[in-house]
NUTI-392627 format. One record per residue: x, y negated, z of N, C-alpha, C in turn; residue in three letters. Coordinates in steps of 0.05 Angstrom, whole numbers, plus 5000, padded with zeros to 4 digits. Last residue first. Example, Ala and Ser with C-alpha at 12.3 -4.5 7.8 and 13.67 -1.06 7.14 Angstrom:
2
+------+------+------+------+------+------+------+------+------+--------+
|  n_X |  n_Y |  n_Z | ca_X | ca_Y | ca_Z |  c_X |  c_Y |  c_Z | lumtor |
+------+------+------+------+------+------+------+------+------+--------+
| 5257 | 5045 | 5142 | 5273 | 5021 | 5143 | 5258 | 4999 | 5157 |    SER |
| 5264 | 5114 | 5156 | 5246 | 5090 | 5156 | 5264 | 5066 | 5156 |    ALA |
+------+------+------+------+------+------+------+------+------+--------+
This chain:
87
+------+------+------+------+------+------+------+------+------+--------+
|  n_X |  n_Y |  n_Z | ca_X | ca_Y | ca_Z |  c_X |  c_Y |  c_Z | lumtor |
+------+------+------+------+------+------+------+------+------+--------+
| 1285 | 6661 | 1356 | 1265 | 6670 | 1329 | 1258 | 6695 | 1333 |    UNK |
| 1314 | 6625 | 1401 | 1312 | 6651 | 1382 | 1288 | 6659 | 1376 |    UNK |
| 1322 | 6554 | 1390 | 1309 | 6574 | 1401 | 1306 | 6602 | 1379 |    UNK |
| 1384 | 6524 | 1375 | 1361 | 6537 | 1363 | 1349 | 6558 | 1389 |    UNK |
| 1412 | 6465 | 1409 | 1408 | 6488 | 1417 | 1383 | 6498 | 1397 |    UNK |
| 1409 | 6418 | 1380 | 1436 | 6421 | 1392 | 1431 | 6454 | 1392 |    UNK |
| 1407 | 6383 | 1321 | 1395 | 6396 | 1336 | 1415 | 6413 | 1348 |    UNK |
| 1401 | 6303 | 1324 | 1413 | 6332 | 1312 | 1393 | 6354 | 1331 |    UNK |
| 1366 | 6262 | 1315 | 1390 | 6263 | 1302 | 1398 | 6289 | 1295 |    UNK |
| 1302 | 6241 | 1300 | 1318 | 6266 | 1306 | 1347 | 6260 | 1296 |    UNK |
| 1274 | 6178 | 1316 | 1289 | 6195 | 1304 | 1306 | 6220 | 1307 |    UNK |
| 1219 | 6143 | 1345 | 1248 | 6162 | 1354 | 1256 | 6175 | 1327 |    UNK |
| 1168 | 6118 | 1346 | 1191 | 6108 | 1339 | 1214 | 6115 | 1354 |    UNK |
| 1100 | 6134 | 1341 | 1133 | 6151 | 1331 | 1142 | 6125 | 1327 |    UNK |
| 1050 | 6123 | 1351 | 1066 | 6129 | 1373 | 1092 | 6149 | 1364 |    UNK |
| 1041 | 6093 | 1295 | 1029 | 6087 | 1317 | 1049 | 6094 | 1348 |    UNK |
| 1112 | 6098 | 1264 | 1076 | 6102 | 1262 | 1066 | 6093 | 1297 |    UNK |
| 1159 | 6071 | 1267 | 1150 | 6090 | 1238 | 1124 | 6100 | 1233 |    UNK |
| 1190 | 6028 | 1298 | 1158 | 6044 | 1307 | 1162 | 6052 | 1265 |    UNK |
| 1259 | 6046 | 1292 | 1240 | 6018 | 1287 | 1205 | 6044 | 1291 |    UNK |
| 1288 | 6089 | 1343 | 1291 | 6069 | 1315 | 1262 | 6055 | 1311 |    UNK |
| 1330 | 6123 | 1393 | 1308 | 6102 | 1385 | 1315 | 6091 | 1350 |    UNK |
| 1338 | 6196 | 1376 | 1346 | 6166 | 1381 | 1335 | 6141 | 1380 |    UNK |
| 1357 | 6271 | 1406 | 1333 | 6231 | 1394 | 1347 | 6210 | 1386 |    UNK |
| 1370 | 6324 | 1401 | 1386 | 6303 | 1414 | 1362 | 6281 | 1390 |    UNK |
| 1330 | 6383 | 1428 | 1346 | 6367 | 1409 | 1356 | 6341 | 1420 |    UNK |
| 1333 | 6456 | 1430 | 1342 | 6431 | 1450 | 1348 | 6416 | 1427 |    UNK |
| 1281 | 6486 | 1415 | 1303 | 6477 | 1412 | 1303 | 6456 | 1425 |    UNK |
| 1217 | 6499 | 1427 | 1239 | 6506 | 1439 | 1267 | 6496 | 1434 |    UNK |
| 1190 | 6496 | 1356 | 1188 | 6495 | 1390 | 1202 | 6515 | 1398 |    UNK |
| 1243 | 6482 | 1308 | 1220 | 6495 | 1316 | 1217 | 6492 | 1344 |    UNK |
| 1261 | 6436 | 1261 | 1267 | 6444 | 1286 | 1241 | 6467 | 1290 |    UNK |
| 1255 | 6411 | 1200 | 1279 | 6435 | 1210 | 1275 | 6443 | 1233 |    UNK |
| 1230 | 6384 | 1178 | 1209 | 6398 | 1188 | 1227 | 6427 | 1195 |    UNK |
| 1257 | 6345 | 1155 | 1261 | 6363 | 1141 | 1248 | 6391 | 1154 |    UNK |
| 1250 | 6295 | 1181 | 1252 | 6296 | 1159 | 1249 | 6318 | 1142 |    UNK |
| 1221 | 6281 | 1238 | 1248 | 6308 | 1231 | 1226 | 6306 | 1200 |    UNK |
| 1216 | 6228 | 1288 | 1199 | 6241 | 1267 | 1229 | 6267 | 1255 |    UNK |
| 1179 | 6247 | 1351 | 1206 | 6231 | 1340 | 1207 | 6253 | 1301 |    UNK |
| 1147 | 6224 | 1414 | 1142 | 6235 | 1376 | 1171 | 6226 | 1368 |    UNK |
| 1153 | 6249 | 1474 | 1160 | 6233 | 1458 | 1153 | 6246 | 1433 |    UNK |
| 1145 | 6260 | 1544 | 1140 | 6262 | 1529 | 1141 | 6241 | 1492 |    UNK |
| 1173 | 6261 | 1616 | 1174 | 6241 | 1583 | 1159 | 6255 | 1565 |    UNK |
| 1175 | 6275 | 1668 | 1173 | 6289 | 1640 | 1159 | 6269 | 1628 |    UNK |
| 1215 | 6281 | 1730 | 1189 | 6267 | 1715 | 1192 | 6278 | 1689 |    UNK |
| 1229 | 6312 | 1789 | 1229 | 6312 | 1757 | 1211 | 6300 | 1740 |    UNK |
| 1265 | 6282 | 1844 | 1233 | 6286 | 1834 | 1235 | 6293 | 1813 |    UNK |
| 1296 | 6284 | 1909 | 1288 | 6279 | 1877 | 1278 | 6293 | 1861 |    UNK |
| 1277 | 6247 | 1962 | 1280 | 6273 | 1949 | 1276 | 6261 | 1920 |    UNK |
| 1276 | 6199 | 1987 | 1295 | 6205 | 1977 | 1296 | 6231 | 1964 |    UNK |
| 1225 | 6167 | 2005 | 1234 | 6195 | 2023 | 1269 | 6215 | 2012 |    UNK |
| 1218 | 6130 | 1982 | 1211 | 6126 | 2017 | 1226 | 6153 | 2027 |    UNK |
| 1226 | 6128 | 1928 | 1232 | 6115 | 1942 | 1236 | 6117 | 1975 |    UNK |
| 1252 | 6189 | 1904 | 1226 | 6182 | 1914 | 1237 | 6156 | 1929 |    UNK |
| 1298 | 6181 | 1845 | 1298 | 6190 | 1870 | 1271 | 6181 | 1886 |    UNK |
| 1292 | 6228 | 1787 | 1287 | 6202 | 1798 | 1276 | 6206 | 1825 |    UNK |
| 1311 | 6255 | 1736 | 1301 | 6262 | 1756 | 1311 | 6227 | 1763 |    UNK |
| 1275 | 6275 | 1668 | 1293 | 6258 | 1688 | 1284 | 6266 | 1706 |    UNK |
| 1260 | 6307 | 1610 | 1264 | 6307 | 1632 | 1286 | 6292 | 1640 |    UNK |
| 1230 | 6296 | 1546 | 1249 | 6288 | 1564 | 1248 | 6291 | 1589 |    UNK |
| 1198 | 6333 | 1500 | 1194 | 6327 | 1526 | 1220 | 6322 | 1537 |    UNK |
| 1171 | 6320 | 1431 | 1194 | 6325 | 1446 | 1194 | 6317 | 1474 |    UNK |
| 1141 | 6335 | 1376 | 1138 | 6328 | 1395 | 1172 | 6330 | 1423 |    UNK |
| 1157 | 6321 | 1305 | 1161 | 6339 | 1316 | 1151 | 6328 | 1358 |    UNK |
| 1139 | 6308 | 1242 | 1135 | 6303 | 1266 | 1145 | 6327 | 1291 |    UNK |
| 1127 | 6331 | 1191 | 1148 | 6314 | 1192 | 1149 | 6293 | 1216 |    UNK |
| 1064 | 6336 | 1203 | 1081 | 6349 | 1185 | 1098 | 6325 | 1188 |    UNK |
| 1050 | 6372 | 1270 | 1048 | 6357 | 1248 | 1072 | 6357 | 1229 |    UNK |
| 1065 | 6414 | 1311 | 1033 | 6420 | 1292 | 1041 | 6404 | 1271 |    UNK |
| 1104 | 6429 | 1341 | 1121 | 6420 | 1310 | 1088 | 6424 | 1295 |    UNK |
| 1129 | 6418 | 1413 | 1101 | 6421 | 1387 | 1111 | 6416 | 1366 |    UNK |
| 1170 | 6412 | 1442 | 1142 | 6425 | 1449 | 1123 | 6431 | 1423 |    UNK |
| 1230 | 6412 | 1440 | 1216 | 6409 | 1420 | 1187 | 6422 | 1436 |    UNK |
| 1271 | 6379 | 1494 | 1268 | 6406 | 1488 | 1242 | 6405 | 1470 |    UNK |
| 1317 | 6330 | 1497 | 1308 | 6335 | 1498 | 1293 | 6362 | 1493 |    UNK |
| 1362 | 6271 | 1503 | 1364 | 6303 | 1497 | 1338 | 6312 | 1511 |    UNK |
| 1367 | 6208 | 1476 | 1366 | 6229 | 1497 | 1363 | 6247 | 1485 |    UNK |
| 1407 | 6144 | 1457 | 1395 | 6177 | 1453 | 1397 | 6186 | 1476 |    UNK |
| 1388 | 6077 | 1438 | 1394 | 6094 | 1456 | 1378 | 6125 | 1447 |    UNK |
| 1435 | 6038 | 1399 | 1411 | 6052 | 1406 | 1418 | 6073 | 1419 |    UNK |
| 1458 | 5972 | 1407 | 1467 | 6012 | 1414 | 1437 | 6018 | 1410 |    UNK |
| 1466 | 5927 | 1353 | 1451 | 5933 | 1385 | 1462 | 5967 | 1375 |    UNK |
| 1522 | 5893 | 1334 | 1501 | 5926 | 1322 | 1490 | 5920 | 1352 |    UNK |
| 1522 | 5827 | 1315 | 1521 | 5846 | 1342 | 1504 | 5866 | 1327 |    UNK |
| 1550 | 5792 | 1265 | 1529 | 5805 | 1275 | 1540 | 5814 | 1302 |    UNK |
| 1581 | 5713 | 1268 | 1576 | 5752 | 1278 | 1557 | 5769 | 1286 |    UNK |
| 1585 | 5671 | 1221 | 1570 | 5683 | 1242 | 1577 | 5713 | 1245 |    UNK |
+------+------+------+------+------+------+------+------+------+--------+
């Protein structure tokens, strides 16, 4: 038999909240076209994605990734952190 790896999927995102411990909050922006009228629109995701090492601070741009639910509303993982917000 052959496994198949499923892809997990990453977005990029900007850190809003680091209140909890080994939690970090993260807001995804998309844009998406209005059906009827075609202008495009910015929607905002909001996501828990958990950071092991309570490394990011609000404002850094980070990169996610889906992984298994780890709590009620966390199942993202921090991969990296792209952009530090200045301190």
């Amino acid at each position: 038999m052959s496994e198949t790896k499923s892809v997990k999927r990453t977005v990029n995102g900007r850190v809003i909240s680091t209140a909890m411990d080994k939690t970090i909050t993260v807001a995804v922006e998309r844009q998406v076209q209005h059906p009827l009228y075609g202008k495009y629109i910015r929607q905002t995701t909001k996501v828990q994605a958990h950071d092991e090492d309570n490394s990011c601070h609000k404002g850094d741009w980070v990169a996610v990734e889906e992984c298994r639910p780890l709590s009620k509303r966390k199942s993202w993982r921090l991969v990296e952190v792209l952009v530090r917000q200045a301190q």
